[in-house]
Biopython code that builds the backbone (N, CA, C, O; Angstrom):
import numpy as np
from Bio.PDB.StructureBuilder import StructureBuilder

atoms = [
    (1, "UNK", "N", (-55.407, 18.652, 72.224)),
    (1, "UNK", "CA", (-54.347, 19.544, 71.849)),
    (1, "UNK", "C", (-53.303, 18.827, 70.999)),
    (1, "UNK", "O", (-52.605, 19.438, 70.188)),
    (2, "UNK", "N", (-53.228, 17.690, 71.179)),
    (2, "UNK", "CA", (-51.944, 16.834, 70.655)),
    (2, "UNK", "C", (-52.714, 16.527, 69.027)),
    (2, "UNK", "O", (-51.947, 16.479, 68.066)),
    (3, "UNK", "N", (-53.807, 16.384, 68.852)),
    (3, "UNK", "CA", (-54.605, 16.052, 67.859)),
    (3, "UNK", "C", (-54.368, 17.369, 66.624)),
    (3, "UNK", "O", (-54.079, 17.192, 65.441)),
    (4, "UNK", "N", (-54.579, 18.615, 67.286)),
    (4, "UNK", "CA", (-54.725, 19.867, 66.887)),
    (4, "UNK", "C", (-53.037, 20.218, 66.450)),
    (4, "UNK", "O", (-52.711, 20.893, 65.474)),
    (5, "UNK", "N", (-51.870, 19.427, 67.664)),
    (5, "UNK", "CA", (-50.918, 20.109, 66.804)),
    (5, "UNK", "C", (-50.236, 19.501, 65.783)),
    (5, "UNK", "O", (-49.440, 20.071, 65.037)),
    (6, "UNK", "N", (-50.703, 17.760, 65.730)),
    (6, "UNK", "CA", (-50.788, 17.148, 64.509)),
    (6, "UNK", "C", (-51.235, 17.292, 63.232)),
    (6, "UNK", "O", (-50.847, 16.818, 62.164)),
    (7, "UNK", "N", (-52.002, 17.932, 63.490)),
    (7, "UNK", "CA", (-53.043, 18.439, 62.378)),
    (7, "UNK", "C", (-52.538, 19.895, 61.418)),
    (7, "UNK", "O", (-52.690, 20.158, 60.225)),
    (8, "UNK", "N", (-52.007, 20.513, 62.337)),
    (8, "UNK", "CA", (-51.010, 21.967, 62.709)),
    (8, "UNK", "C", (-49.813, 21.365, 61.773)),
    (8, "UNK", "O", (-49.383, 22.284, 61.076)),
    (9, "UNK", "N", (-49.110, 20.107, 61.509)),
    (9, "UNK", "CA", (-47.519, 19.681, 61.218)),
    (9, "UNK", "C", (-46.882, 20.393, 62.389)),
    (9, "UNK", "O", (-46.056, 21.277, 62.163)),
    (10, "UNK", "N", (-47.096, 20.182, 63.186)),
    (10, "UNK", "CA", (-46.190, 20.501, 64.505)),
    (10, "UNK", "C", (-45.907, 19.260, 65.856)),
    (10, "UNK", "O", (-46.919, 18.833, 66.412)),
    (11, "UNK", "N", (-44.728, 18.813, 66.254)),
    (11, "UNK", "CA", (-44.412, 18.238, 67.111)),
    (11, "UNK", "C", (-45.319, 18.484, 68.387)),
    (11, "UNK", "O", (-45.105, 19.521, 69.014)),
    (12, "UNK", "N", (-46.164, 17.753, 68.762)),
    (12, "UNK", "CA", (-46.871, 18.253, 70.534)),
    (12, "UNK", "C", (-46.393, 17.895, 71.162)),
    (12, "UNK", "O", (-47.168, 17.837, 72.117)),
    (13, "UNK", "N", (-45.093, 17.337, 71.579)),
    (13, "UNK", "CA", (-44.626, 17.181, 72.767)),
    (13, "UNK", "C", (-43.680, 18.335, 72.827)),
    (13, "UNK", "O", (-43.489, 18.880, 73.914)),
    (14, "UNK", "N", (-42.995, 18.804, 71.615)),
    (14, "UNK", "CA", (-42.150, 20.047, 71.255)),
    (14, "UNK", "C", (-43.105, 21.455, 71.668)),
    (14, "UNK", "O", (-42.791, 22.378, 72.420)),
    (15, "UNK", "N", (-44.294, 21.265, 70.938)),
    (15, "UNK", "CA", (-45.048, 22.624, 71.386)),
    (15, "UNK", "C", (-45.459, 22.816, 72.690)),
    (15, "UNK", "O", (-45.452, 23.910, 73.255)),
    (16, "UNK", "N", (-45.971, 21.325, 73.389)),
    (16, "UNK", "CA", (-46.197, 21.540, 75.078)),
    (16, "UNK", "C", (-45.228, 22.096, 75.833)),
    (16, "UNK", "O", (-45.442, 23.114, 76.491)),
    (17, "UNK", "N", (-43.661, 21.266, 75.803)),
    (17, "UNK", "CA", (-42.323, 21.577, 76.064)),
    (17, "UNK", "C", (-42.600, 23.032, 76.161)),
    (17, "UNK", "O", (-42.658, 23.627, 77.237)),
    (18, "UNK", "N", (-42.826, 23.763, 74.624)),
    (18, "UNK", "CA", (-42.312, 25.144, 74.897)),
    (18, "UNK", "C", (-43.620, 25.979, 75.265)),
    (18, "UNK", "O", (-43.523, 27.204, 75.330)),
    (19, "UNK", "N", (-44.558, 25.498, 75.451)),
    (19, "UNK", "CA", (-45.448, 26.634, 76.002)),
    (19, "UNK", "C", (-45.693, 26.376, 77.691)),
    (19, "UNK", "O", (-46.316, 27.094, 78.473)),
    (20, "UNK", "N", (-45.192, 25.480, 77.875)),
    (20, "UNK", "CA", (-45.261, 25.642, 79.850)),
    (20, "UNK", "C", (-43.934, 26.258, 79.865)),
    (20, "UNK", "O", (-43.941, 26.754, 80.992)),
    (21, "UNK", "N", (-42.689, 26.580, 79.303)),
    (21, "UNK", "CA", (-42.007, 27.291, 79.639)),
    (21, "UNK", "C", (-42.248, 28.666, 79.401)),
    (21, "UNK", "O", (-41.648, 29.587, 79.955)),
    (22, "UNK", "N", (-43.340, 28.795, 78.377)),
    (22, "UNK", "CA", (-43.346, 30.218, 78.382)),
    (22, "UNK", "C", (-44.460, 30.915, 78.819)),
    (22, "UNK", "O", (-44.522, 32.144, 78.852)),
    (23, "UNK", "N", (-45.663, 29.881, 79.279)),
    (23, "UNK", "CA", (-46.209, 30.245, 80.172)),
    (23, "UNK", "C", (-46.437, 31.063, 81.098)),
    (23, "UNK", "O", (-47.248, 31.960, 80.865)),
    (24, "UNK", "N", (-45.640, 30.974, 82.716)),
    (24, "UNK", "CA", (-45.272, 31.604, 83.249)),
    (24, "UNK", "C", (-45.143, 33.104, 83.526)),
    (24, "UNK", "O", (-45.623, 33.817, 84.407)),
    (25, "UNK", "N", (-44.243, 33.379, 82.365)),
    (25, "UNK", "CA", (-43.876, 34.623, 82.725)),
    (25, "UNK", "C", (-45.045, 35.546, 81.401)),
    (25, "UNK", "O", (-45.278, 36.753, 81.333)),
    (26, "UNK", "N", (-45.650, 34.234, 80.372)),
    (26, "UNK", "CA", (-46.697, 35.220, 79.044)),
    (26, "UNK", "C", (-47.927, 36.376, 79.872)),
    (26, "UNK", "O", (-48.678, 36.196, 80.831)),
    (27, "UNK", "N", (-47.749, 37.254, 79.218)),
    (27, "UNK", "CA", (-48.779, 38.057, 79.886)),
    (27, "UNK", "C", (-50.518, 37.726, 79.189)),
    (27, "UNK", "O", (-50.960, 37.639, 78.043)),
    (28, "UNK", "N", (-50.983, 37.640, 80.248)),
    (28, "UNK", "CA", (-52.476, 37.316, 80.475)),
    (28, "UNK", "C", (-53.318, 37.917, 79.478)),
    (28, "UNK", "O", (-54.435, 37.422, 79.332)),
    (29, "UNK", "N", (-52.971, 38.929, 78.739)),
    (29, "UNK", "CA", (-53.808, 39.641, 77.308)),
    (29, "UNK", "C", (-53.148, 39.085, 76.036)),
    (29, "UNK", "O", (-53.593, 39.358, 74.921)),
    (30, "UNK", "N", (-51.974, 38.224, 76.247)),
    (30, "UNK", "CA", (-51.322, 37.533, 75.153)),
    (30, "UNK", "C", (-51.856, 36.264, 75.485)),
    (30, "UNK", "O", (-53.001, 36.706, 75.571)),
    (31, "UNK", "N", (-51.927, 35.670, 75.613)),
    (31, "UNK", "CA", (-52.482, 34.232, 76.121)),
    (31, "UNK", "C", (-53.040, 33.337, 74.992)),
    (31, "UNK", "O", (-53.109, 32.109, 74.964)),
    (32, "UNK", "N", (-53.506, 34.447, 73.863)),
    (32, "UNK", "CA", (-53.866, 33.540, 73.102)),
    (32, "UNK", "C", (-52.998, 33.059, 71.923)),
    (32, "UNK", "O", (-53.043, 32.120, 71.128)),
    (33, "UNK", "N", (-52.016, 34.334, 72.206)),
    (33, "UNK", "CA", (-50.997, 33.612, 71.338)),
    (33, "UNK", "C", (-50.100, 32.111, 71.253)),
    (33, "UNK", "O", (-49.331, 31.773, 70.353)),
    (34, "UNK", "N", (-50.458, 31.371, 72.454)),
    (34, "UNK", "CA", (-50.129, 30.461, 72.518)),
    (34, "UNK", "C", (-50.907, 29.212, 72.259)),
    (34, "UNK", "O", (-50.465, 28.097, 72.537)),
    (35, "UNK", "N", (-51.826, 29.381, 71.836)),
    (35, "UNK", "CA", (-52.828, 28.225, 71.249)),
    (35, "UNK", "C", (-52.653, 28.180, 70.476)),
    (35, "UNK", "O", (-52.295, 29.144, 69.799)),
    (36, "UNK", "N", (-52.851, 26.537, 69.899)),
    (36, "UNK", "CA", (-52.744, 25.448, 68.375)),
    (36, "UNK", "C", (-53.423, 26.822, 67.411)),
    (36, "UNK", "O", (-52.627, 27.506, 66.767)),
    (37, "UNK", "N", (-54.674, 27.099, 67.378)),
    (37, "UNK", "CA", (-55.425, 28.104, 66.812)),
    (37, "UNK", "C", (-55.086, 29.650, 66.813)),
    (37, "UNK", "O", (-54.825, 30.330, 67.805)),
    (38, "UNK", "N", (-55.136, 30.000, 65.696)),
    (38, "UNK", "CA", (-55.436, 31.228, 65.939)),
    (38, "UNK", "C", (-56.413, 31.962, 66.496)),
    (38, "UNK", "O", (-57.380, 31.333, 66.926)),
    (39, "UNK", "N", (-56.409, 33.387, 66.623)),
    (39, "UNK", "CA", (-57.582, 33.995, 67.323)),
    (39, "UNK", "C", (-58.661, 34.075, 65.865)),
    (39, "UNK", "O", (-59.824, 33.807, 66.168)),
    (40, "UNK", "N", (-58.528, 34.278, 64.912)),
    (40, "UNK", "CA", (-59.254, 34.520, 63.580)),
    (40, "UNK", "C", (-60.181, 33.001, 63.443)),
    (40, "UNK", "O", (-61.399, 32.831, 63.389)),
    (41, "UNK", "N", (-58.939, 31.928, 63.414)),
    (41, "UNK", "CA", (-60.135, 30.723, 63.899)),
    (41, "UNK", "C", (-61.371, 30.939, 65.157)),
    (41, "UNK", "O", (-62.596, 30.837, 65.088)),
    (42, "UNK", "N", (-60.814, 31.147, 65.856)),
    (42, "UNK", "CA", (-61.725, 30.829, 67.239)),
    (42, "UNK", "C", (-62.854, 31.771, 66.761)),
    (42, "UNK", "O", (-64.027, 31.407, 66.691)),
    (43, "UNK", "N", (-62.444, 32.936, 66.456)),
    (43, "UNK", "CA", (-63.650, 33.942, 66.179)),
    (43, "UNK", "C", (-64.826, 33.939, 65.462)),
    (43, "UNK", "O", (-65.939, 34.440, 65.618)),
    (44, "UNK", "N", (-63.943, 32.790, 64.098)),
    (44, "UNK", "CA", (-65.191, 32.285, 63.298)),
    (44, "UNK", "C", (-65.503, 30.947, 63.584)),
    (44, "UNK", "O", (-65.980, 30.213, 62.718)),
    (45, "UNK", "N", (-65.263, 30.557, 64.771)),
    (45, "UNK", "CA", (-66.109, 28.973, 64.978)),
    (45, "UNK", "C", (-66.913, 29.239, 65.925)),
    (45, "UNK", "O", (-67.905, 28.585, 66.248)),
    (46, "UNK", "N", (-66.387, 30.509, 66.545)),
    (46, "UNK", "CA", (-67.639, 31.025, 67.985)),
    (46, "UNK", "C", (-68.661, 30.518, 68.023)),
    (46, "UNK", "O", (-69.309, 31.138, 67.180)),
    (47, "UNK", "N", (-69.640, 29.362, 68.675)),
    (47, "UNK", "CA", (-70.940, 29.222, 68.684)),
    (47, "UNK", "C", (-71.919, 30.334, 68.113)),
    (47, "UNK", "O", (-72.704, 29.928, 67.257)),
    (48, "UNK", "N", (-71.986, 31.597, 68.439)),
    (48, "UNK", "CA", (-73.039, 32.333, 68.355)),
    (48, "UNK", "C", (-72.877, 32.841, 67.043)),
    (48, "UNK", "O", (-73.817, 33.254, 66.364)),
    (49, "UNK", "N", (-71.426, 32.809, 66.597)),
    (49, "UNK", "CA", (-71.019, 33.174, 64.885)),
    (49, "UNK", "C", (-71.768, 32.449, 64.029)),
    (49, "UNK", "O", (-72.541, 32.952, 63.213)),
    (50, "UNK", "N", (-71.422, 30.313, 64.295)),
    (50, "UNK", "CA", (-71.706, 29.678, 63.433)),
    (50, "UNK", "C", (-73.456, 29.545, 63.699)),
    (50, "UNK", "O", (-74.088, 28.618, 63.192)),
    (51, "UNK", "N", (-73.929, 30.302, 64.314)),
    (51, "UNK", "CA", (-75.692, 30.027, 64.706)),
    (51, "UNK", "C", (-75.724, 31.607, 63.506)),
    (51, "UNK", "O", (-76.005, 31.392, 62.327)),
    (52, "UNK", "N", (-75.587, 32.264, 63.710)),
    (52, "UNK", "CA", (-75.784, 33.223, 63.236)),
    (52, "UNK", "C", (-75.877, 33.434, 61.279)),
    (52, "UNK", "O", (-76.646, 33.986, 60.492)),
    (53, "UNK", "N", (-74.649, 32.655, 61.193)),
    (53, "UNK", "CA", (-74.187, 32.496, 59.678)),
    (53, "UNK", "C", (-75.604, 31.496, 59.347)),
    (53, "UNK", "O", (-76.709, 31.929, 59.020)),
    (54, "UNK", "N", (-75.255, 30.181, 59.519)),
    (54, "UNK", "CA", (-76.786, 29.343, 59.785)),
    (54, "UNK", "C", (-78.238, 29.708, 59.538)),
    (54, "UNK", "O", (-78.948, 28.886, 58.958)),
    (55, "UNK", "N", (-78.671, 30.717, 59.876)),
    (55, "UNK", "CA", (-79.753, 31.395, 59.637)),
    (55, "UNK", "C", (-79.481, 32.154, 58.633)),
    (55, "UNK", "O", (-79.998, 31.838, 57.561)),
    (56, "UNK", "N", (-78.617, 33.342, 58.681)),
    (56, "UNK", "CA", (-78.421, 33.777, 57.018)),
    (56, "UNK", "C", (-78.248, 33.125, 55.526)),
    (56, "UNK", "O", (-78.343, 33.578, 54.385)),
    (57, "UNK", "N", (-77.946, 31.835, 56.089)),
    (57, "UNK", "CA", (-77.787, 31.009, 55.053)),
    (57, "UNK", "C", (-79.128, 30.298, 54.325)),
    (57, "UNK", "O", (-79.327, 30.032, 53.140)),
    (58, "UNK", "N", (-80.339, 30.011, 56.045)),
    (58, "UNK", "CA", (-80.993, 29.908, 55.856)),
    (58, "UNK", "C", (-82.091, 30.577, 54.550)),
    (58, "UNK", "O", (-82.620, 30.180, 53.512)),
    (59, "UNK", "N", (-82.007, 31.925, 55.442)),
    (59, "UNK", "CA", (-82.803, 32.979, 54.600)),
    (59, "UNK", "C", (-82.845, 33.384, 53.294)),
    (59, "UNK", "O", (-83.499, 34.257, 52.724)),
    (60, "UNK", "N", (-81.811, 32.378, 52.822)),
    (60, "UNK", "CA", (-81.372, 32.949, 51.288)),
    (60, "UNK", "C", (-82.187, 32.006, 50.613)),
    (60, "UNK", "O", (-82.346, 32.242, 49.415)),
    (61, "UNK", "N", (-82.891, 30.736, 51.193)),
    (61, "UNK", "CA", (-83.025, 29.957, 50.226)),
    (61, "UNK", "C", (-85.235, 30.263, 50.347)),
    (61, "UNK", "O", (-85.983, 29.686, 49.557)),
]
sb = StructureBuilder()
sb.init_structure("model")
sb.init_model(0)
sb.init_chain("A")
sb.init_seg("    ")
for serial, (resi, resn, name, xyz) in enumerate(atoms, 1):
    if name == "N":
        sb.init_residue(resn, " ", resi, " ")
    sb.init_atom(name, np.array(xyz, "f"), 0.0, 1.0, " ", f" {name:<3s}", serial, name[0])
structure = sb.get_structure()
């Protein structure tokens, strides 16, 4: 995570700081708003995404 919010230009001891405080009270269908990543990342690194793309890529050649 500290790698990711380096990578991000973001302080990780600043971003940890503020996400265990907001933790707590974040509601459980927001949750992902608090990750280094977006949800649009995660969606396209999904294992079964990047297997999927992989083979289409395949097929072209």
């Amino acid at each position: 995570m500290f790698g990711t919010a380096l990578l991000n230009g973001l302080d990780p001891s600043a971003w940890l700081k503020d996400t265990l405080i907001k933790l707590p009270a974040w509601p459980n269908n927001l949750i992902d708003e608090l990750l280094l990543l977006t949800p649009e990342f995660i969606e396209i690194t999904r294992p079964e995404r990047i297997a999927d793309s992989t083979v289409e890529h395949l097929h072209r050649f």
